[in-house]
Backbone as numpy.savetxt, mean C-alpha at the origin, in Angstrom:
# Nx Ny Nz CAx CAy CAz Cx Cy Cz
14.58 3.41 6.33 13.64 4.14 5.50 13.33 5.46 6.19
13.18 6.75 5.82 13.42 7.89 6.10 11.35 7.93 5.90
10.61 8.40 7.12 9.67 8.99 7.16 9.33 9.87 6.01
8.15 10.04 5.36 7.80 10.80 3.96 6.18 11.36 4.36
5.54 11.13 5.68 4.44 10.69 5.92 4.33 11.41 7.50
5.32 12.29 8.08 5.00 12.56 9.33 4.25 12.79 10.06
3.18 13.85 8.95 1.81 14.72 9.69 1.13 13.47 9.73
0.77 12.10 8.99 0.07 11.39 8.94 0.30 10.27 10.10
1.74 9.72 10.15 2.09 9.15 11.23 1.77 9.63 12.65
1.82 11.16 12.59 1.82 11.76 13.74 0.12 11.66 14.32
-0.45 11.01 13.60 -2.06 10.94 14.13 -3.49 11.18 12.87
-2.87 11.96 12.22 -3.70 12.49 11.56 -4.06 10.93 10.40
-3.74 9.70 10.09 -3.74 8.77 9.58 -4.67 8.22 9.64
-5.15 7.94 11.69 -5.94 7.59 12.14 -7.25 7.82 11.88
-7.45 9.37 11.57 -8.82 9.63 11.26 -8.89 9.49 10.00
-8.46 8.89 9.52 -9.14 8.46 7.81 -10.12 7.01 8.52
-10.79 6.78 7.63 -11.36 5.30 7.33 -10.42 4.04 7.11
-10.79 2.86 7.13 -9.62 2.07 6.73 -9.68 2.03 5.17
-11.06 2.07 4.80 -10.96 2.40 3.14 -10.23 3.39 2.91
-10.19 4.40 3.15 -9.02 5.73 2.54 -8.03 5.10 2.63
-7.51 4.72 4.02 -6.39 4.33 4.10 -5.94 2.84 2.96
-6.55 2.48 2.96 -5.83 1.18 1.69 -5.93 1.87 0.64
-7.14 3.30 0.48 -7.28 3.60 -1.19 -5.94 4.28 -1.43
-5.28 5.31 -0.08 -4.10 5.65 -0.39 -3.13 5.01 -0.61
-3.17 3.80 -0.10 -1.69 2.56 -0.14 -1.87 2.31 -1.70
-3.10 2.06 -2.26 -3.42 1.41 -3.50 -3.14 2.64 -4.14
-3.05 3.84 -4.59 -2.64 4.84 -5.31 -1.13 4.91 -5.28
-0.45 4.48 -4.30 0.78 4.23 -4.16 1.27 2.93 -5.06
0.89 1.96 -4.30 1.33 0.91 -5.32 1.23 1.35 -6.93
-0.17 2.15 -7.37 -0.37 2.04 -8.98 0.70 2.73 -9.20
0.71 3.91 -8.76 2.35 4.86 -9.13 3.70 4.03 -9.20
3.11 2.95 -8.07 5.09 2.43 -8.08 4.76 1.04 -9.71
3.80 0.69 -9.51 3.28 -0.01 -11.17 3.47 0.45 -12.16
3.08 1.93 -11.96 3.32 2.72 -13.10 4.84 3.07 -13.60
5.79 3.44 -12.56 6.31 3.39 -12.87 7.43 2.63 -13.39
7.28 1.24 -12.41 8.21 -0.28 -12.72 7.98 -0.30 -14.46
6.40 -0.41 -15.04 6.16 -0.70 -16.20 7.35 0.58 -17.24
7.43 1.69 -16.95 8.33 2.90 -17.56 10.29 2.24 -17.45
9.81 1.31 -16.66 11.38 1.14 -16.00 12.18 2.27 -15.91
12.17 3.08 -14.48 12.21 3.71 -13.80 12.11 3.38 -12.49
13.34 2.34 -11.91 13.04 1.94 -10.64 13.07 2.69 -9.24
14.27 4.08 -9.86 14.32 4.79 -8.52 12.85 5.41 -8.59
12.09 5.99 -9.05 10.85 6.45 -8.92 9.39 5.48 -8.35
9.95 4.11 -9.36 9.29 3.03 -8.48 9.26 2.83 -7.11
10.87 2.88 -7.10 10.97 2.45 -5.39 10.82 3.61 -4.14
10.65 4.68 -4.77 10.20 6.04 -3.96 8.84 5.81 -3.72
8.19 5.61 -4.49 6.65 5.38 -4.79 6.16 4.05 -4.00
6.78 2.79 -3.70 6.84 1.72 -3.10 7.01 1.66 -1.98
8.05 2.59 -1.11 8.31 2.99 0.23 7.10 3.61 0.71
6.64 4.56 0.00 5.28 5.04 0.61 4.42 4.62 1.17
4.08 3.45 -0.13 3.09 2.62 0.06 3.36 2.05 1.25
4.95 1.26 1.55 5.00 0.34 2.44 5.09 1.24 4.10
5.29 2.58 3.95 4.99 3.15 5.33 3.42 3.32 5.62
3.02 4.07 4.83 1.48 4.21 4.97 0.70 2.52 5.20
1.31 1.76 5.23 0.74 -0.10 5.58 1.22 0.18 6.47
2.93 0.31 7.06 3.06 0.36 8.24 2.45 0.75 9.53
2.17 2.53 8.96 0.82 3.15 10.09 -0.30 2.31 10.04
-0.81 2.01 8.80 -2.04 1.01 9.09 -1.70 0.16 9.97
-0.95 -0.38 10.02 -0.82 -1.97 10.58 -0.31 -1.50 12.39
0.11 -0.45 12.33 0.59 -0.02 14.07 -0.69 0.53 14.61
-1.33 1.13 13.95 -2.93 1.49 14.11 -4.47 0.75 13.89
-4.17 -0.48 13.60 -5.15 -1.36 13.28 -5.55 -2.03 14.45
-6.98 -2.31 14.67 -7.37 -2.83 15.89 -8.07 -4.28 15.06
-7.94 -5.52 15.73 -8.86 -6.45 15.45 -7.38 -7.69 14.61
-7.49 -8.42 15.25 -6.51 -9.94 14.38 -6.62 -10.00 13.32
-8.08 -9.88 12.75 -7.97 -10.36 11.56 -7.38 -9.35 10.05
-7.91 -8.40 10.72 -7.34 -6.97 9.83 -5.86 -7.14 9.79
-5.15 -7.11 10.78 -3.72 -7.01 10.92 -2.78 -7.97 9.95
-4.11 -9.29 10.30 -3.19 -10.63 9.72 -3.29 -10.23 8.11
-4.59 -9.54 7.97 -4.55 -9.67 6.32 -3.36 -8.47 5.66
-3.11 -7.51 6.47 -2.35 -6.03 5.96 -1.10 -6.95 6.27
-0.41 -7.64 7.18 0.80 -7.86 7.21 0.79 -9.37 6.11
0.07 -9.65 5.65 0.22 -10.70 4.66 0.56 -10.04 3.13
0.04 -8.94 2.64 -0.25 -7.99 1.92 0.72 -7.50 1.52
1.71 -6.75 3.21 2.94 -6.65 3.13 3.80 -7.00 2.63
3.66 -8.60 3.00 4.53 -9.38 2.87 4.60 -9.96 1.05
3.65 -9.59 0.43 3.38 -10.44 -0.73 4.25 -9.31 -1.98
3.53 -8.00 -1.43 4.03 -6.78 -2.14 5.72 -6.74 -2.08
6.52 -6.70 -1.16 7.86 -7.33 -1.14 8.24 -7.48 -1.49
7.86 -8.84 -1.41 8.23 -10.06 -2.57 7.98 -9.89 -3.65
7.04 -9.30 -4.48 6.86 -8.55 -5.63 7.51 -7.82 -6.51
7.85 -6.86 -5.78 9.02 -5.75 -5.80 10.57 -5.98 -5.50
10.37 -6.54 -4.50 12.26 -6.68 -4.52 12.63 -8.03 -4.41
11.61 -9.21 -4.41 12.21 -10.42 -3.97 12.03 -11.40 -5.65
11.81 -12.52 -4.86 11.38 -13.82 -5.84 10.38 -13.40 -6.72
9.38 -12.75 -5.82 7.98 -13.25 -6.77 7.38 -14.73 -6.28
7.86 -15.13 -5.13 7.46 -16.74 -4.85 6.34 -16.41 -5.14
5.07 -15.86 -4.76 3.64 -15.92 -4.56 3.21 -15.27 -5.96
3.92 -15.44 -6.71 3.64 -15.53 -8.24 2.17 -13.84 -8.44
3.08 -13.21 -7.98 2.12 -11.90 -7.79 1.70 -10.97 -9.40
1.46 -9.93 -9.86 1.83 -9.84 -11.04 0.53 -8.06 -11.08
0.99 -7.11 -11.55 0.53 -5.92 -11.83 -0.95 -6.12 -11.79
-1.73 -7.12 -12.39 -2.34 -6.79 -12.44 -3.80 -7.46 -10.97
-2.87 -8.50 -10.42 -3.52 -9.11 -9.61 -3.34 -7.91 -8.29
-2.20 -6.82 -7.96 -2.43 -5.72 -7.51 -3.31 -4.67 -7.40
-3.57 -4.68 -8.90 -4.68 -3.89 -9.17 -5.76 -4.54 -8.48
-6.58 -5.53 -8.78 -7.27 -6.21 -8.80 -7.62 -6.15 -7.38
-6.63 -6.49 -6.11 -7.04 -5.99 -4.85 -7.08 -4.47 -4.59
-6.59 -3.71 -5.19 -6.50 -2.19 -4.67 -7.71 -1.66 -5.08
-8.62 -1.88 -6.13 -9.25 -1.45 -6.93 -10.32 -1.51 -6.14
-10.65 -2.17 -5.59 -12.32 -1.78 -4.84 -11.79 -1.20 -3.36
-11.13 -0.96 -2.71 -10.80 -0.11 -1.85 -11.00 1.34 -2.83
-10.52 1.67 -3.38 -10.02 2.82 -4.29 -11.95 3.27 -4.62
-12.39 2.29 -5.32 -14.18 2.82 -5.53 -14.95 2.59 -4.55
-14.20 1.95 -3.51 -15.37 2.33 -2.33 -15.20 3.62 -1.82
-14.09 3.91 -1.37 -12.92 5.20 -1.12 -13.96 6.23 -2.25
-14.50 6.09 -2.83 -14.49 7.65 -3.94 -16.06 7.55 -3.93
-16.87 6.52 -3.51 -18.24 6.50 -3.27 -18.34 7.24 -2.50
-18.06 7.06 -1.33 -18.00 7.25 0.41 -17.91 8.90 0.49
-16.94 9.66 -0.31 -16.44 10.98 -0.48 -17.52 11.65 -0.79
């Protein structure tokens, strides 16, 4: 996967909040939602990589077990979502559903 995110990787990531930071992952995912629903997968999956780097910095930058365990579970579910089974029976809108209060806490806070 080709970096899309450098200035952010490069540090500047860190000083967000962890709310920004999931509200941005969650603006990502809706785009890559948005666009799966258009069926338009290369745009999906441009939009999906994002998401899954910007988790990545989260997750290389996250302090505390329990945070980590929940972002690399997250990871792991979104995946599977997108390119796998679907074992964990995931579905657009149960995405939403977690992104969505990151996203209005994220726009309170501002």
């Amino acid at each position: 996967m080709n970096r899309q995110h450098r200035e952010l990787a490069g540090g500047r990531w860190k000083e967000l909040s962890f709310l920004n930071q999931m509200a941005n992952i969650g603006s990502e995912i809706e785009r890559a939602l948005n666009w799966k629903k258009k069926d338009r997968s290369d745009y999906c999956k441009s939009s999906f990589e994002r998401a899954l780097e910007l988790l990545d910095i989260t997750i290389e930058n996250s302090a505390g077990f329990p945070r980590i365990k929940e972002l690399a579970r997250a990871r792991e579910v979104l995946v599977d979502y997108f390119f796998e089974t679907n074992y964990f029976a995931s579905s657009d809108e149960s995405w939403r559903k977690y992104f969505f209060p990151f996203m209005l806490a994220a726009r309170k806070n501002y």
